[in-house]
C-alpha positions as CSV (number, residue, x, y, z in Angstrom):
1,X,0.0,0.0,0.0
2,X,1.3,3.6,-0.8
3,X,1.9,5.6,2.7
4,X,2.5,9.1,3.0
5,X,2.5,10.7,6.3
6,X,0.3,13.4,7.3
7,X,-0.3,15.5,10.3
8,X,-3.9,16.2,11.7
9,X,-5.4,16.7,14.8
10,X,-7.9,13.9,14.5
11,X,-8.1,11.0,17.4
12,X,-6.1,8.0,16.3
13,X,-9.5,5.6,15.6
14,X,-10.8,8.8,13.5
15,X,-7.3,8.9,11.7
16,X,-7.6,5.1,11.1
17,X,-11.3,4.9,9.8
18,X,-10.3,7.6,7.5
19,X,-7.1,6.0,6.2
20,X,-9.1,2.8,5.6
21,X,-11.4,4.5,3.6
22,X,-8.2,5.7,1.3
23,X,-6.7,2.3,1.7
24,X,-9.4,1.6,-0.7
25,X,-7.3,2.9,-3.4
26,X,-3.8,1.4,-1.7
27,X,-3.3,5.6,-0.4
28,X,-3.1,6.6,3.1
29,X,-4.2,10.0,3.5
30,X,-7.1,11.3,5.9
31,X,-8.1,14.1,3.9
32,X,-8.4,11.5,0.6
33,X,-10.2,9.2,2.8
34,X,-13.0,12.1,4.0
35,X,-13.3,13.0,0.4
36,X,-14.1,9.3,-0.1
37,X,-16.5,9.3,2.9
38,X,-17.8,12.3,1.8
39,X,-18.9,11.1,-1.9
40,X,-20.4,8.7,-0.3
41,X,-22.9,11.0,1.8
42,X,-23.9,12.9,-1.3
43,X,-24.3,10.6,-3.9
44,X,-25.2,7.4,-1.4
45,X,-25.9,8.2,1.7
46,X,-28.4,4.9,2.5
47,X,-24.3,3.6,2.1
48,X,-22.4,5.7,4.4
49,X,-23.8,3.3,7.8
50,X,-22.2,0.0,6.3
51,X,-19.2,1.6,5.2
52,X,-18.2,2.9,8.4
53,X,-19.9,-0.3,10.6
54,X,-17.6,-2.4,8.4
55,X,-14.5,-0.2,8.8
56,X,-15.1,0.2,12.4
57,X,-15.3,-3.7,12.8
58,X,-12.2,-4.3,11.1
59,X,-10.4,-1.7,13.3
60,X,-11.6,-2.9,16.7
61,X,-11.1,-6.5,15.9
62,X,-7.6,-5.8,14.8
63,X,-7.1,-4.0,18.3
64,X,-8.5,-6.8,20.1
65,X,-6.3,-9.4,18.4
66,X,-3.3,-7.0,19.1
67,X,-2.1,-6.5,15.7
68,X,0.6,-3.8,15.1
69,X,-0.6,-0.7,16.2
70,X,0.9,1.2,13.0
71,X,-0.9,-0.4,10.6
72,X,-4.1,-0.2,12.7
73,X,-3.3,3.4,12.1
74,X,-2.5,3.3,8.6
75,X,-5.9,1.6,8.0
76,X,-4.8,-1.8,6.7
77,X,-7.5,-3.4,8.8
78,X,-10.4,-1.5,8.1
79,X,-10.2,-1.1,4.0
80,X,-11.8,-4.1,3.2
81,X,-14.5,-3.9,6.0
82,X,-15.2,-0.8,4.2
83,X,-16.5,-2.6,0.6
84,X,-18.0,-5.2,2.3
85,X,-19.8,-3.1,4.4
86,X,-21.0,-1.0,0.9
87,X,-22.1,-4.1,-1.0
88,X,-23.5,-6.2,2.2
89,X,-25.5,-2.8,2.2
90,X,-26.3,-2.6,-1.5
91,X,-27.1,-6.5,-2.0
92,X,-29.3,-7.2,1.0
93,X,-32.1,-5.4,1.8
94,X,-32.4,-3.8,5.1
95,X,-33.5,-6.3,8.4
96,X,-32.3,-6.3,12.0
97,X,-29.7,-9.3,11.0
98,X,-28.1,-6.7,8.5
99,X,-25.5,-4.5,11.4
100,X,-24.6,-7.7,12.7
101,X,-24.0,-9.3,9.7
102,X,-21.7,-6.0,8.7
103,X,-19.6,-6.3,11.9
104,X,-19.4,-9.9,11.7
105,X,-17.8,-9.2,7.9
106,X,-15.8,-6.7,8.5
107,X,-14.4,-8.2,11.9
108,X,-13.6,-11.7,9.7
109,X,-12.2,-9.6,6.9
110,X,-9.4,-8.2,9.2
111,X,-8.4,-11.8,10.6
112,X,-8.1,-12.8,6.6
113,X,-5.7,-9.4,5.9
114,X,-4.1,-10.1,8.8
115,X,-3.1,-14.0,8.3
116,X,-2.4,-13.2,4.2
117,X,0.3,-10.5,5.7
118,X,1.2,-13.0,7.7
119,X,1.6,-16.0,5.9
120,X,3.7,-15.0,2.7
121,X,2.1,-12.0,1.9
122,X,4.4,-10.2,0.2
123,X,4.8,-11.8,-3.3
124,X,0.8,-12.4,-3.2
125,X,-0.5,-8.9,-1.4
126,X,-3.6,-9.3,-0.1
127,X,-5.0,-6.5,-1.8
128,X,-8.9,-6.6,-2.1
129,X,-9.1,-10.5,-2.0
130,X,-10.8,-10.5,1.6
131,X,-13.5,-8.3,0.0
132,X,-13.7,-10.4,-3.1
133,X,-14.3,-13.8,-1.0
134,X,-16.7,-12.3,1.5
135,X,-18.2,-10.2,-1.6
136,X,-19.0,-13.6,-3.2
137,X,-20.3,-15.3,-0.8
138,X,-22.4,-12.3,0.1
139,X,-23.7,-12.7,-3.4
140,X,-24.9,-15.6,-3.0
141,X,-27.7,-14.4,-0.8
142,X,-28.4,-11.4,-2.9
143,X,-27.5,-9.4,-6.2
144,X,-26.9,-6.0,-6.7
145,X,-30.0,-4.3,-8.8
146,X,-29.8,-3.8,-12.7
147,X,-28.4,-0.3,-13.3
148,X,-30.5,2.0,-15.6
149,X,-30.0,3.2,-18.9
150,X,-27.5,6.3,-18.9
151,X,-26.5,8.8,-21.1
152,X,-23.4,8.5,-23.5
153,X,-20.9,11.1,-21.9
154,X,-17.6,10.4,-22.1
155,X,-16.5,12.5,-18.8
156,X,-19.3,11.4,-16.8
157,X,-18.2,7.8,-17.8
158,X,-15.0,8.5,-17.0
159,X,-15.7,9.9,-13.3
160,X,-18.4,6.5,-12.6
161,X,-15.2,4.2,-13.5
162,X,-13.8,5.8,-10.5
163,X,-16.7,5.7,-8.3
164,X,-17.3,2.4,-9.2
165,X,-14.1,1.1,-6.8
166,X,-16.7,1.8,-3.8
167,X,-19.8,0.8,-5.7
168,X,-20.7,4.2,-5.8
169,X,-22.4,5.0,-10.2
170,X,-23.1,9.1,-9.5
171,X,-20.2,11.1,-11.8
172,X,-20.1,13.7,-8.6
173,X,-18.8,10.6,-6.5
174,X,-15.8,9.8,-8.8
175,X,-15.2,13.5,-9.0
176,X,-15.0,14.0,-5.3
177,X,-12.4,10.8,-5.0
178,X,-10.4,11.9,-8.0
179,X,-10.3,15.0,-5.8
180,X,-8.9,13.0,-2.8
181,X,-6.5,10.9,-5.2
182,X,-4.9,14.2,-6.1
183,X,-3.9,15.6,-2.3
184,X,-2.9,12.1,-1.7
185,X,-0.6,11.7,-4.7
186,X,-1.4,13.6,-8.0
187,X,0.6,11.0,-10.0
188,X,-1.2,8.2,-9.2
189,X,-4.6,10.3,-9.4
190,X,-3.2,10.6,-13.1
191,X,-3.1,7.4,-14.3
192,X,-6.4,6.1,-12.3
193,X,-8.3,8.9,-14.3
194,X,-6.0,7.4,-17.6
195,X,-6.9,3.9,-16.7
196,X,-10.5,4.5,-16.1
197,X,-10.5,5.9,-19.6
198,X,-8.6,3.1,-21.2
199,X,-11.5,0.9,-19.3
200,X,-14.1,2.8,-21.1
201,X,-12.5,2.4,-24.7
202,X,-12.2,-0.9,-24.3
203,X,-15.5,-1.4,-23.4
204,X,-17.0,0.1,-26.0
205,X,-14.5,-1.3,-28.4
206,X,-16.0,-4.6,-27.1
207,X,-19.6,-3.4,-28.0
208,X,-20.5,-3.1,-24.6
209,X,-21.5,0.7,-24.7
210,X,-23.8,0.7,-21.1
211,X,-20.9,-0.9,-19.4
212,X,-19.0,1.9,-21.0
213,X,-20.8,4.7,-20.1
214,X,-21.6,3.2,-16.5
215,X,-17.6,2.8,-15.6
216,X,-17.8,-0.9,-15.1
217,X,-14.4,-1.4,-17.3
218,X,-13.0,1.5,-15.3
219,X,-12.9,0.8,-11.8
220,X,-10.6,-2.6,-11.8
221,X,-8.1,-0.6,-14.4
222,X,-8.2,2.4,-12.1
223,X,-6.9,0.3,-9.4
224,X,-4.2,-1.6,-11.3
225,X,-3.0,1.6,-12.5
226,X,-3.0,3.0,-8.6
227,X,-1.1,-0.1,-7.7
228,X,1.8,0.1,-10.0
229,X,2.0,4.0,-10.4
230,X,4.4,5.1,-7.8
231,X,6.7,8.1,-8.7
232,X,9.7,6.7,-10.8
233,X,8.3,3.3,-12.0
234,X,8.0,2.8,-15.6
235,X,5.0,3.9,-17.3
236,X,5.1,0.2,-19.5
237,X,4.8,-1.3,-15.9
238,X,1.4,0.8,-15.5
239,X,0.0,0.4,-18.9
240,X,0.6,-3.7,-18.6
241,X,-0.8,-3.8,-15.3
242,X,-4.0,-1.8,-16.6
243,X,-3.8,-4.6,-19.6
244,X,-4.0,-7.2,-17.4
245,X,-6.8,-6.2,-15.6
246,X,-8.8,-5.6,-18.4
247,X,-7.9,-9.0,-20.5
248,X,-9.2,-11.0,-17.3
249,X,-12.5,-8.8,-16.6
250,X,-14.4,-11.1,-19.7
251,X,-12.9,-14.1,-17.7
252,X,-14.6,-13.2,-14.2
253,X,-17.7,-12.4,-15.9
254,X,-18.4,-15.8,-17.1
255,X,-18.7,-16.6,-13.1
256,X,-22.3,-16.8,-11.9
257,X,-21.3,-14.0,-9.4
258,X,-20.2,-10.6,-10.4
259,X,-16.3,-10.3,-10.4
260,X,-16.0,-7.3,-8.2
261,X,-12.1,-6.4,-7.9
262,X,-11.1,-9.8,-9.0
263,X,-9.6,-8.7,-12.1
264,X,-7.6,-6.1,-10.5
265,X,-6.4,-8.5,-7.7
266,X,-5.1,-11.4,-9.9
267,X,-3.4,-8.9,-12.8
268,X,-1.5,-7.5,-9.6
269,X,-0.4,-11.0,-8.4
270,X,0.5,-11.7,-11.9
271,X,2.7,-8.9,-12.0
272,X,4.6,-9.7,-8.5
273,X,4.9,-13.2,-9.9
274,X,6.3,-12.3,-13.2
275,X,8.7,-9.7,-11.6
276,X,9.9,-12.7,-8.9
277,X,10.5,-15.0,-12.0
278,X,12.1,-12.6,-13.8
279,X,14.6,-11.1,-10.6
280,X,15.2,-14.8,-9.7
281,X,16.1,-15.9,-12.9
282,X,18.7,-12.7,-13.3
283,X,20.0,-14.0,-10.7
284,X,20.8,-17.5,-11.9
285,X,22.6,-15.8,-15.0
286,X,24.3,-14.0,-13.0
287,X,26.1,-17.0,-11.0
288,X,26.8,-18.6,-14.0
289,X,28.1,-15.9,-15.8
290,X,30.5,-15.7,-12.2
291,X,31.1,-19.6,-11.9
């Protein structure tokens, strides 16, 4: 995850919440995660409850399991209690089982961040893939609703592919967390905003003009390129990743549940694989060439 520190004068569990929600998009920054939050409460607010019960959940589970205090802070435990909590929210329809349900997500998704760090983390990062199990077998109780017919405009497209990282389809909520992407780390914001387009291009080069125009080719590119768009990395590196993620959305969609960050996750562990392969096998010319 990128980390860059920041002063404020919020409590540490406000601080926390608030990185989790930028976590989202593998940036720690409070003020990106508010902007987050804050798309939320305009565009979603019927959201906004989930999103925090499942962030919450993940932070005080993490605290009562003792987990390293810094990334508590740097809200590695709370991200993914944050989408589950959306799309928990947006799948089921509202009962007095849904807040425990959300708190019993979002606690279990921190224990599976927390034993993926753990357990050989670092070539496979754990990314989004707690969200993506618990997302799947949350859809097997219930599907999101059909999205309506939009409009064909190319910006507004290109703002939903953002949005659509938090399940969130309103242009205004894509705007306000392009807006967050940019005090966290303008390069990145760059190339999310370049991928999401990419992911609209493709889509309609595919024929598939409401996925398009809806962002739904945008949102898995958009985190690819976040992923692999530190300052100084090759741009090739982005572009592939981006690449990646879009050759294996048509894959996930032939599952009987939708793919949610799926593609983004395994283009990503494709790429630490490949570099692991390649770095290991430049080492093993390099011993020979030295034997």
């Amino acid at each position: 995850m990128y980390t860059k520190n920041f002063v404020n004068p919020c409590p540490d569990w406000a601080t926390a919440l608030l990185n989790g929600f930028s976590q989202v998009l593998l940036l720690r920054n409070p003020l990106c995660g508010l902007c987050c939050l804050l798309a939320m409460l305009l565009t979603a607010p019927t959201l906004v409850g989930g999103a925090l019960l499942g962030a919450l959940a993940g932070l005080l589970t993490a605290q009562r399991r003792g987990y390293e205090r810094s990334d508590r802070q740097a809200g590695l435990y709370c991200y993914n209690g944050v989408l589950i909590g959306v799309l928990i929210s947006v799948v089921l329809p509202w009962s007095a089982i849904l807040p425990p349900l959300i708190i019993a997500a979002g606690g279990l998704s921190s224990i599976i961040t927390h034993q993926w760090r753990k357990r050989g983390g670092k070539l496979l990062i754990a990314y989004t893939a707690p969200f993506v199990l618990l997302g799947w077998a949350t859809l097997l109780f219930g599907s999101p609703s059909a999205h309506g017919y939009v409009e064909a405009e190319p910006l507004q497209a290109l703002a939903r592919g953002v949005g659509q990282i938090f399940l969130l389809d309103q242009p205004l909520a894509g705007l306000l967390i392009i807006i967050g992407m940019l005090v966290a780390n303008p390069y990145a914001a760059m190339w999310a905003v370049i991928a999401s387009a990419i992911g609209g291009a493709v889509a309609l080069l595919a024929g598939e003009a409401q996925a398009a125009w809806l962002g739904l080719y945008g949102f898995n590119a958009a985190l690819a390129a976040l992923a692999f768009s530190r300052q100084g990395e090759k741009p090739w590196v982005t572009l592939l990743a981006i690449a990646l993620a879009l050759l294996l959305q048509p894959l996930f969609n032939l599952l009987p549940v939708a793919a949610l960050t799926a593609p983004f996750v395994l283009a990503c562990w494709l790429m630490h694989l490949g570099e692991h392969l390649a770095r290991h096998s430049q080492k093993g010319n390099d011993a020979r060439l030295h034997s």
